[in-house]
N, C-alpha and C positions, 0 to 999 in steps of 0.2 A: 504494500500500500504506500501510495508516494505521503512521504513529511507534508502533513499542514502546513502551507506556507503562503505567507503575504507580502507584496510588493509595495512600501511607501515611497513616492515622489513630490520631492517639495522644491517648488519655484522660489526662490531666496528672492525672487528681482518682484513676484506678484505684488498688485496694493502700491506701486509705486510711479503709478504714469503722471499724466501733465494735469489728468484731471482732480490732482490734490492740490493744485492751484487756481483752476478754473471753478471747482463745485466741492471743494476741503472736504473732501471723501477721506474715510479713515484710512488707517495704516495697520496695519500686522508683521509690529516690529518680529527682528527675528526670535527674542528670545521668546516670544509666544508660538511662531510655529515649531520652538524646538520641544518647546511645553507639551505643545498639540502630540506629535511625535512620540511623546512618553506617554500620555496618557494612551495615543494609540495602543502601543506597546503596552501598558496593561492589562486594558481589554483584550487584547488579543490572545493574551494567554489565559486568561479566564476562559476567553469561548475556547479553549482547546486547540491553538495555533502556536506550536513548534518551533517555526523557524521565520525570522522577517529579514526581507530583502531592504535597503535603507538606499538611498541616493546620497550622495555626497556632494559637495555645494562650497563654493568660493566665499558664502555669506557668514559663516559660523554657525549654523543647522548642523550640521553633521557631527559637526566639532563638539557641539552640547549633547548632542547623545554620547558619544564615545566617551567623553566627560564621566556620565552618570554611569554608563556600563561599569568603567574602573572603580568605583564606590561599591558595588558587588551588594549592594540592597536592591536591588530590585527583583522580583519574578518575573521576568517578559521571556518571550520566544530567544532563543539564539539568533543574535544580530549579525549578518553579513553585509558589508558597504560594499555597493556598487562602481567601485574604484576607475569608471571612465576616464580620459584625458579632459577637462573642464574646458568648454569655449566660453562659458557665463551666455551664453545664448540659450535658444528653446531646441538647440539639437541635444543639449544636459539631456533636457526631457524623455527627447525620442528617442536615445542611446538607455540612459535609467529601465524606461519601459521595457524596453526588447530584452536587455540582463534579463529583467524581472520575469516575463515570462518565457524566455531558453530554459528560466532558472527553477520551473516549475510553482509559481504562482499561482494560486488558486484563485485572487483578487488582486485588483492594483487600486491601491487606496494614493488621492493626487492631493498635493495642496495649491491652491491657485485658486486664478478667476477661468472666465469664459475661455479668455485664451491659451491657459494652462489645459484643462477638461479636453478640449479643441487636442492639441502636441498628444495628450497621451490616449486620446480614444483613437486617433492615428495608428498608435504603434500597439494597443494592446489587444488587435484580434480579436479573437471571441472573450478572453478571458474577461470577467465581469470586471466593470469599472466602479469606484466608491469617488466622486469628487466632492474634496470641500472646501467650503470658500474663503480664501485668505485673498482674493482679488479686490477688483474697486466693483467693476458690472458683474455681478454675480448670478446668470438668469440661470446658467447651468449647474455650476455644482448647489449644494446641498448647503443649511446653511444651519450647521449640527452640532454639539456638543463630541468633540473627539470621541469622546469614552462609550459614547452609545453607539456612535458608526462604526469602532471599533468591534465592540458586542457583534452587531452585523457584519460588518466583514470579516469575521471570525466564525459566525454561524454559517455563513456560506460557502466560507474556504473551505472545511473541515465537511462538507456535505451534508449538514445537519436539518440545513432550511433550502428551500428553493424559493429562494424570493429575488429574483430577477426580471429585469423587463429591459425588452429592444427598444432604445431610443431611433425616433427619426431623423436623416440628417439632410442638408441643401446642399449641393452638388452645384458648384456655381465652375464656370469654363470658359477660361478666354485667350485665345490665342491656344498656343502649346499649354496653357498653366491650367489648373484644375486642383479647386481647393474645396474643402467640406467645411460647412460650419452644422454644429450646434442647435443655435439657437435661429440666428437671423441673416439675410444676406441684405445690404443698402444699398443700393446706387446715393454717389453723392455727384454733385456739379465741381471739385475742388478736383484742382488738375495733379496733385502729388499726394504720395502717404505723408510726408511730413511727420506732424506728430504721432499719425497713426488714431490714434483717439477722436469721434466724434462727440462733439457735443454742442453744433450749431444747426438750428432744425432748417435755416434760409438755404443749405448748401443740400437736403436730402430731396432723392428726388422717389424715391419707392422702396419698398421695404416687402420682403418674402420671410412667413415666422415658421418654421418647425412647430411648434406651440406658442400660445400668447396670452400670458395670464393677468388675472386684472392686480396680483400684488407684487409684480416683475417690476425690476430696475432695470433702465439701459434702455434701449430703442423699441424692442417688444413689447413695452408696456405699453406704447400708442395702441398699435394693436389689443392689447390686456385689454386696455379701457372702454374701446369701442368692439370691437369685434371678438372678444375670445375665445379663445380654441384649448383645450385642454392638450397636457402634454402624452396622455396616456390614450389619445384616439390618432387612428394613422394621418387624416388626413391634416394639412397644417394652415395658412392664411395668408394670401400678398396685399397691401397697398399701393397707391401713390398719393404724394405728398402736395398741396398747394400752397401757395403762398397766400399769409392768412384771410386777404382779403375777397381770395377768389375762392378759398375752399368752402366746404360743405359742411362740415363738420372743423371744432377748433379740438384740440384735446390736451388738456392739462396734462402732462406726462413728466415722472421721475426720469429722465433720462439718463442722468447718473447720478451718485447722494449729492443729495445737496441742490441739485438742478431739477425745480418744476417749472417748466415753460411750456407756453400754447405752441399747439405743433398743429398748422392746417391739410388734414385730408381730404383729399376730390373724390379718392371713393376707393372700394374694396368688394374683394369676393374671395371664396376659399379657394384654397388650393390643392388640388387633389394630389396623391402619390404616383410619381412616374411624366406626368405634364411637363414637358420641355416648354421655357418661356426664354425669350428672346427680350433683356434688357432694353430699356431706352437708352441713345445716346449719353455717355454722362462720362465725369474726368477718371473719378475712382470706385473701386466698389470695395465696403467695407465686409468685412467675415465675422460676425460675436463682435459686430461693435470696433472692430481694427479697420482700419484702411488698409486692405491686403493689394490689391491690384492696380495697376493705373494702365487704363484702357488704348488712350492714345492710338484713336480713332479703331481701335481693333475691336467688334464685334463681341457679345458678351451672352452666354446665358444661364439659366440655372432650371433644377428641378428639383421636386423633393423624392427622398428614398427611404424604403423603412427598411433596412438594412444595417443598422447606424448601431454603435454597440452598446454592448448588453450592461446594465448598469444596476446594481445593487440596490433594492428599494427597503432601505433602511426599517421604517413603519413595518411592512410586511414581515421581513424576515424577526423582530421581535414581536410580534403578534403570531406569530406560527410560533415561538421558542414560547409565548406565556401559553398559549392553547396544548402543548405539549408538555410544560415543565420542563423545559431541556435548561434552565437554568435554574431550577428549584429541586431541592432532594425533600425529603420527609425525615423530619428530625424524631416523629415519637411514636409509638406502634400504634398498633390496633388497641392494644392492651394499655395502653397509657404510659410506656415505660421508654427511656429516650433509646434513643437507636445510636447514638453515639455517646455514650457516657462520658460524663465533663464537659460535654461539650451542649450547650442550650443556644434557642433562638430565642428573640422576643416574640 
């Protein structure tokens, strides 16, 4: 029987773009993702998980577990670092990930935002993904208490629970390039990536959501607001954007923390799985919120797929562990007599 085993990856750079200046969105200094990390590691070996895969990181993440390992108090899984060559870029990621599943991962639990989730659903295959959110737009991962996602990806690794679900993803395609997002795919009118980050509504010219919930952050919550689509039905939602005085609708939208602004849409319809749509002329098209592409007059399109990988649903798999007791023993017989002597609950 292969070792229970779990893969953590953690983005040291997430929580850090321009929009802590633009919309003073928080921060998730490192010494909390290394936090996050250990409590992971707790959990982990509660649910019955042996061995954790760990990424290793130019930020001091890595460096604070190895820290607390040599302290020799702790119960966690046996720790192996993912000892890649570091570029401090998002190839960390995609190199971390693929260790982790060669390395027999059962789960790949991510720290980041949209665009972290994005790098390692890329590289982790079928094996089920857990992300959580140490980013700024957080529409994708999970926005959870370490110790309890833990618990779950722990129940899962170890084949205890099967609480899993296929996410959907946007397949956008331009030129030779072809990227997947997540959550959302934007055309914007701004002719470079630049900073990467949007978060001016004058420059959006249409929007394609995966899902679109009405208490989402980032560009999807237009969407949320007006039109939403749940994340657990296949088929997902596109708009276009007007300028507020010709649109049809205005919608108050979170776009990033910090930033509610009227954003004008001309109008909207769903989007079904498989629909090949052909963008309108525009400079760049954003992926989860990044300005990934710049067009530059080249043709652009996108569709949606449910194909998109498998991703650990937290809720479920501790609702199948309380329905079972697979984290509860019985402390005192039938007879009234304890089953462990010395030892009592409350």
């Amino acid at each position: 029987m292969t070792e229970p085993t779990v893969g953590i990856v953690v983005n040291p750079a997430s929580g850090r773009d321009i929009r802590r200046l633009v919309a003073k969105a928080s921060v998730f200094p490192t010494a909390e993702k290394a936090n996050m990390v250990q409590r992971l590691l707790t959990a982990l070996a509660s649910a019955g998980v042996t061995r954790a895969l760990l990424s290793t990181d130019l930020g001091g993440i890595s460096a604070a577990v190895l820290r607390a390992l040599r302290t020799g108090r702790n119960a966690w899984p046996a720790v192996e670092f993912c000892e890649d060559p570091l570029t401090d870029s998002a190839q960390d990621t995609t190199n971390a990930v693929r260790r982790m599943v060669a390395g027999g991962a059962g789960v790949v639990v991510c720290l980041g935002g949209d665009g972290t989730a994005r790098v390692a659903a890329a590289a982790c295959g079928d094996v089920p993904l857990l992300p959580l959110s140490t980013g700024t737009n957080n529409a994708f991962p999970q926005l959870r208490e370490a110790t309890v996602a833990g618990l779950a990806a722990g129940l899962v690794a170890t084949g205890s629970v099967d609480a899993t679900r296929r996410a959907s993803v946007l397949e956008v395609t331009a030129g030779q390039r072809t990227e997947l997002a997540l959550v959302d795919v934007c055309g914007a009118s701004s002719p470079y990536v630049g900073s990467r980050a949007l978060w001016e509504p004058a420059q959006l010219t249409e929007l394609y959501c995966t899902f679109a919930e009405p208490d989402a952050i980032g560009l999807s919550s237009v969407a949320g607001q007006l039109c939403p689509s749940p994340r657990d039905e296949p088929g997902g939602v596109a708009l276009r954007f007007a300028p507020l005085p010709e649109a049809r609708w205005i919608v108050r939208a979170p776009i990033a923390p910090g930033l509610v602004v009227p954003v004008g849409v001309r109008d909207w319809r769903a989007l079904p799985v498989g629909e090949p749509v052909e963008l309108a002329p525009c400079g760049v098209v954003a992926v989860d919120g990044e300005r990934e592409l710049e067009l530059r007059d080249a043709p652009a399109s996108v569709r949606l797929r449910a194909d998109g990988p498998r991703c650990v649903d937290v809720t479920a798999a501790l609702t199948e562990a309380a329905s079972r007791a697979l984290l509860t023993e019985r402390n005192v017989t039938d007879d009234g007599h304890l089953a462990h002597p010395g030892r009592t609950r409350p």
